[in-house]
N, C-alpha and C positions, 0 to 999 in steps of 0.2 A: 650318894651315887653308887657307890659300893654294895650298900643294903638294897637299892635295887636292881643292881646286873645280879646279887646272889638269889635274888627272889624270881627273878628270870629263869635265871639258869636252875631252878627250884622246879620251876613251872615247864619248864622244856623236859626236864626230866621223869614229869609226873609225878613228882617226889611230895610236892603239899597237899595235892586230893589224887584220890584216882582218875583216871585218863576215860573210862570206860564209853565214854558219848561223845567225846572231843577227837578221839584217837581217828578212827576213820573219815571223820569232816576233816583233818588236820590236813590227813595224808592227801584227801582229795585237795584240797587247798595249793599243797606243795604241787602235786601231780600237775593241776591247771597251770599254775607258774611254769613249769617245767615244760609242759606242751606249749603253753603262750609263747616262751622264748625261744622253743624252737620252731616254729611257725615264723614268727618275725625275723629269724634269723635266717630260715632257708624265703622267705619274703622278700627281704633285702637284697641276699644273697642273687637268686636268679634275675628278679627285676633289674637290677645295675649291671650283672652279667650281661644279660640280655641286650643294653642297650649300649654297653659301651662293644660291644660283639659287632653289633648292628653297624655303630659307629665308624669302628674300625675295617669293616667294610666295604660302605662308603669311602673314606677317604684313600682306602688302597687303590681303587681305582681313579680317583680327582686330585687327593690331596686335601688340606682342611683350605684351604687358602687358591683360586687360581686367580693369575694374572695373566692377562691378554687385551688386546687391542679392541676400544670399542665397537669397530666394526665389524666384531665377531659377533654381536646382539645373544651374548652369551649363549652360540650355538656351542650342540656336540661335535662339530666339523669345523675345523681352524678354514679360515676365512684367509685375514690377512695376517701377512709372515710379523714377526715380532722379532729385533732385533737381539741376540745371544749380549752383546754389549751393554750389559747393564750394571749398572753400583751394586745392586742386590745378588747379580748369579758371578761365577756359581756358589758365592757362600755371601748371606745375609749380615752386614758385617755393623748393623745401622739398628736395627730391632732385635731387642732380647726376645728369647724363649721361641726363636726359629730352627729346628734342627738341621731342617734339609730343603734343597730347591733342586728343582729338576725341569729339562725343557722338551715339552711333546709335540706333537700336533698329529692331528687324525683326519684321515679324508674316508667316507663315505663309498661302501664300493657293494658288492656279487660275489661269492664264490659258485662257480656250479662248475656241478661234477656230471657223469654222465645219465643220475640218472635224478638227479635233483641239485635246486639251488636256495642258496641262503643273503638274505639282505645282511651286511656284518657295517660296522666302524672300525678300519684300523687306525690302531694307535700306534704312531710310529713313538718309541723311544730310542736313549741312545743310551751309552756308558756313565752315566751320572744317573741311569735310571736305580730307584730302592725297589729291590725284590724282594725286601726279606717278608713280607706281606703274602708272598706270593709263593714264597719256598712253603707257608704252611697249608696250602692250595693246593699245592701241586700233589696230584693225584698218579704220575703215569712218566715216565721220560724225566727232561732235565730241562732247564730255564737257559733261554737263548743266550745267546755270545756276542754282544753289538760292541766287544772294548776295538777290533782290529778290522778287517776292510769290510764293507758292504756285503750282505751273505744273506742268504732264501729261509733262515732260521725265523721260525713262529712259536708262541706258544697259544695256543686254541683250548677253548672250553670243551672239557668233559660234553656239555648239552650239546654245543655247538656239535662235534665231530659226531655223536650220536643223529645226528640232525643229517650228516652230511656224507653217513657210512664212512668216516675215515678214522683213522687210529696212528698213533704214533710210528714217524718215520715215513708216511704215504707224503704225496706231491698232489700241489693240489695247484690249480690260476685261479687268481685274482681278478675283477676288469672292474676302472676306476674310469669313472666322466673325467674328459679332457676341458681345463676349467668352464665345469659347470652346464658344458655344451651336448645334448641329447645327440646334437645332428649330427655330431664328430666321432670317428673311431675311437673306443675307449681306451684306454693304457690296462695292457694285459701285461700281470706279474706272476710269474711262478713260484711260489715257498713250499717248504718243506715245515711240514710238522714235526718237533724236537720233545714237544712233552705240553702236556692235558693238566687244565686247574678245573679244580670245581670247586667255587667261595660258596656256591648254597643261592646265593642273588643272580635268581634267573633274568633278571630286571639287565643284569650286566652280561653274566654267562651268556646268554643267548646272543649280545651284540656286540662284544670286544675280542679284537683280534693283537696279538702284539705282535709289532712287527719290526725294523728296523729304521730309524727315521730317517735315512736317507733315501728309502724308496719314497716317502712322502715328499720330501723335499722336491726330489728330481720332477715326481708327477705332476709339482706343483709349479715345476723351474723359480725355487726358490734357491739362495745364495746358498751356502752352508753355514752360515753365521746366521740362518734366518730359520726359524720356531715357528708354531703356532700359538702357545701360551707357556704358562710357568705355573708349578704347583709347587708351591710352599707348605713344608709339613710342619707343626709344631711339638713343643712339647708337652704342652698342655691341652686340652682340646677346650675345657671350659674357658680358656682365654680368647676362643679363636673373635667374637666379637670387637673385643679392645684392640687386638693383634691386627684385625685387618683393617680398623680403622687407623691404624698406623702404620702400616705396610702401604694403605692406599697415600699415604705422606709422603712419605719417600720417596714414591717413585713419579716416574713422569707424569705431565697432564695427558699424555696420549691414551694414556695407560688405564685398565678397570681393575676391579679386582673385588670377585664373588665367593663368598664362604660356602662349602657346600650346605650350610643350616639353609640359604637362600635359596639354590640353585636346586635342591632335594627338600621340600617347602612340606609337603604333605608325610614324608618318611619320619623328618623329625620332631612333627607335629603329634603323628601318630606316639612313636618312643617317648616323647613328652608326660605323656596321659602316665605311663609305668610311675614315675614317681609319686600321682597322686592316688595311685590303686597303692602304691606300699603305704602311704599315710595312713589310708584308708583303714586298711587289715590291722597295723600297729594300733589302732584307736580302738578298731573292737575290741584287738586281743586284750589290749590293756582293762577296757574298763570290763572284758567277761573276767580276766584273772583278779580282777579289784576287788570284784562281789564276791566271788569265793573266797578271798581274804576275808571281807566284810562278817560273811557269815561263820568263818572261825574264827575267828574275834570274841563277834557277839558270844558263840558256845561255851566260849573259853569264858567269858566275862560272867555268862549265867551258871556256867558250871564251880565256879568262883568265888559267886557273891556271900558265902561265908568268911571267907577270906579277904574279902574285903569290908567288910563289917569289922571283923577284929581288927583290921591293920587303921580303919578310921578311927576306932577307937582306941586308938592304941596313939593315935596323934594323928596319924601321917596326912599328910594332905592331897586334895584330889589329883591336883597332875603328878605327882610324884607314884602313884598308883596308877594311872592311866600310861606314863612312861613304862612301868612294870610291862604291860599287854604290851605295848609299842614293840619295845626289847624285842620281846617271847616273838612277834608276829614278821617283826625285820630280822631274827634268825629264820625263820620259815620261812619267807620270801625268800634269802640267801641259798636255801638247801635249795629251793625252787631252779633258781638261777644258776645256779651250782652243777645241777643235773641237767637242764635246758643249751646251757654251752655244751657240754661233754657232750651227749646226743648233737644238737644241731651244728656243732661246726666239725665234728665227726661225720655226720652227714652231707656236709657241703666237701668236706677234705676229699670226699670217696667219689662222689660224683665229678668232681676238680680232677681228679687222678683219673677215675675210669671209665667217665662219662658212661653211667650205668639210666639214666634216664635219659628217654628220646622223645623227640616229639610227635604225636600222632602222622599230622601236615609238615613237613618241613618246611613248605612253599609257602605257609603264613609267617613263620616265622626268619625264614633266612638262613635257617643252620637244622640240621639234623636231632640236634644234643640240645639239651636246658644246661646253657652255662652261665659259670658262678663266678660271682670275685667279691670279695667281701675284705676289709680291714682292721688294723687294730683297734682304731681311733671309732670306726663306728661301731664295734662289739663295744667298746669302753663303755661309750657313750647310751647304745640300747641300754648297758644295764643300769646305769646310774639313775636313767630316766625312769626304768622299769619301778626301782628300788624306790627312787624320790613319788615317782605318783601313787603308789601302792600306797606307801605310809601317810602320805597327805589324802588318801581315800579313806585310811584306818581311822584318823583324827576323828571323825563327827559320830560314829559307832562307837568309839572311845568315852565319850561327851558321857554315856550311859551312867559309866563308873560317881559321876560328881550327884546323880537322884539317888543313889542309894546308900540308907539309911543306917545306919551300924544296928538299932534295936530290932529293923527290919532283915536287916541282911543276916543276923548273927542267927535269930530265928529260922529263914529259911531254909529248904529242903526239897 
């Protein structure tokens, strides 16, 4: 073992023949490795960004989890009132890996101003509502006050108030159908605008208003113990299937409860497809960075073949020479790797920090920026992979070393 790491490191040095033919196939070798892993790594990188970004957006507005009364037929408009009195609010004390529970309800209304109007859904919350979702939204003013009395505080989309000629601080009315009746005078609200989010998802921006949930309540002459639904956040988000078929246990038969994977059916379908574009790209990259191993192998092995002539004759046996090239080609790879991290999560750290790449559309994608989140366990894991298939591609190029002949090999030139 020893006489062949010193025959390696012989061979990495250039030290038993000259380098002159191998030296620039080598480097392009390492080079390829080193772009492969940085390619997969900024690949990974935005793909999982991307869609836990997505994610996270979605559920700021729903939650991963909502519970509400079948007769909502899983509308965006609370239906019928849901009672505040339940085992699960306001802290889930029955299912692990639940963070948080919060209770909303949203009714359907108009704003117009004088010289234009907007269809919206306000969301009424209250003091248990999570903003911290929302503080990184927030674009303009400060996030409403619903801990103390009933009060005209909104917070309105960037699009929306664009949409609506209003800006932070203006007064704007409200008018809401008196249940559900065209024929009936509407219930007109007056709020004040406190401060502007823009999450990027015009899907939401355009139709969410936040407002106070006591003006819902009253509009709807619900009790004050009475909700439209309950969104349960988690801690996990890949649990949320197990999760909700357990949450849907617990709680009463009256009771539903829709994941947003269901209820946003075509969003996460879509985000779905990203994991098999990174498989994708990791596949090429691996088997383009393989062949250029391959072919400095082979160079290395024909530039060689006097050297291996003597060492046959000299005893050694075919895999113990074949291990020699293996050594030499899994430090290459190494330096490959070596360089591939330093550039590529140098390149993910910078765009992590200073979101220095945008996206052309932001409207296809939901966010302005290509963001990144990448871990330790999946760097660990790219390179071991990288390192393991490389050398298991090296093996059958390897094979070469066992046809050649010591009287053949010592001979050639």
């Amino acid at each position: 073992m020893n006489f062949e790491y010193f025959l390696a490191k012989r061979l990495i040095k250039g030290e038993a023949h000259k380098i002159s033919i191998s030296a620039p196939i080598i480097k392009i070798a390492i080079a390829a490795i080193a772009l492969g892993v940085v390619m997969m790594l900024v690949t990974i990188s935005t793909g999982i960004g991307l869609k836990y970004k997505i994610r996270e957006k979605v559920a700021a507005f729903n939650g991963h989890i909502q519970i509400s009364s079948y007769d909502n037929n899983a509308s965006d408009v609370s239906v019928m009132p849901v009672s505040i009195h339940q085992d699960f609010y306001p802290e889930f004390k029955y299912v692990d890996g639940v963070d948080h529970v919060q209770a909303v309800a949203s009714k359907a209304g108009i704003i117009r101003t004088e010289t234009t109007f907007e269809g919206i859904i306000a969301k009424g919350v209250g003091s248990d509502y999570n903003w911290s979702a929302f503080e990184e939204y927030l674009v303009e003013g400060r996030l409403p006050d619903y801990a103390n009395d009933l009060n005209e505080e909104v917070l309105m989309s960037e699009l929306m108030a664009n949409r609506l000629n209003l800006k932070t601080g203006d007064n704007f009315y409200a008018f809401f159908l008196k249940d559900g009746d065209i024929s009936k005078l509407p219930n007109q609200r007056k709020f004040k605008i406190t401060g502007l989010y823009d999450s990027g998802f015009e899907e939401f921006d355009g139709l969410y208003l936040f407002t106070d949930i006591r003006h819902i309540q009253r509009m709807n002459k619900w009790e004050d113990d009475q909700v439209g639904n309950f969104e349960v956040f988690l801690n996990e988000f890949d649990d949320i299937d197990e999760k909700s078929k357990e949450i849907y246990g617990k709680t009463l038969s009256t009771l539903d409860t829709q994941t947003i994977v269901n209820k946003y059916y075509k969003i996460f379908e879509w985000i779905s497809l990203f994991d098999f574009n990174i498989i994708l790209i990791i596949g090429i990259v691996i088997i383009v960075a393989g062949f250029n191993m391959i072919t400095a192998l082979l160079v290395l092995i024909l530039e060689r073949t006097q050297m291996i002539g003597i060492l046959k004759a000299l005893g050694s046996a075919n895999w113990s020479i074949r291990k020699v090239f293996l050594y030499n080609a899994s430090y290459l790879i190494g330096i490959g790797l070596f360089w591939g991290n330093v550039i590529g999560l140098g390149a993910i750290f910078l765009q992590d920090k200073f979101q220095l790449l945008k996206f052309p559309n932001p409207k296809e994608y939901y966010i302005d920026y290509v963001p990144v989140h990448i871990d330790f366990f999946t760097v660990l894991m790219l390179n071991i992979g990288v390192l393991v298939l490389c050398i298991i591609m090296l093996l059958v190029p390897s094979y070469i070393i066992t046809k050649i002949t010591p009287v053949k090999a010592i001979k050639f030139e």
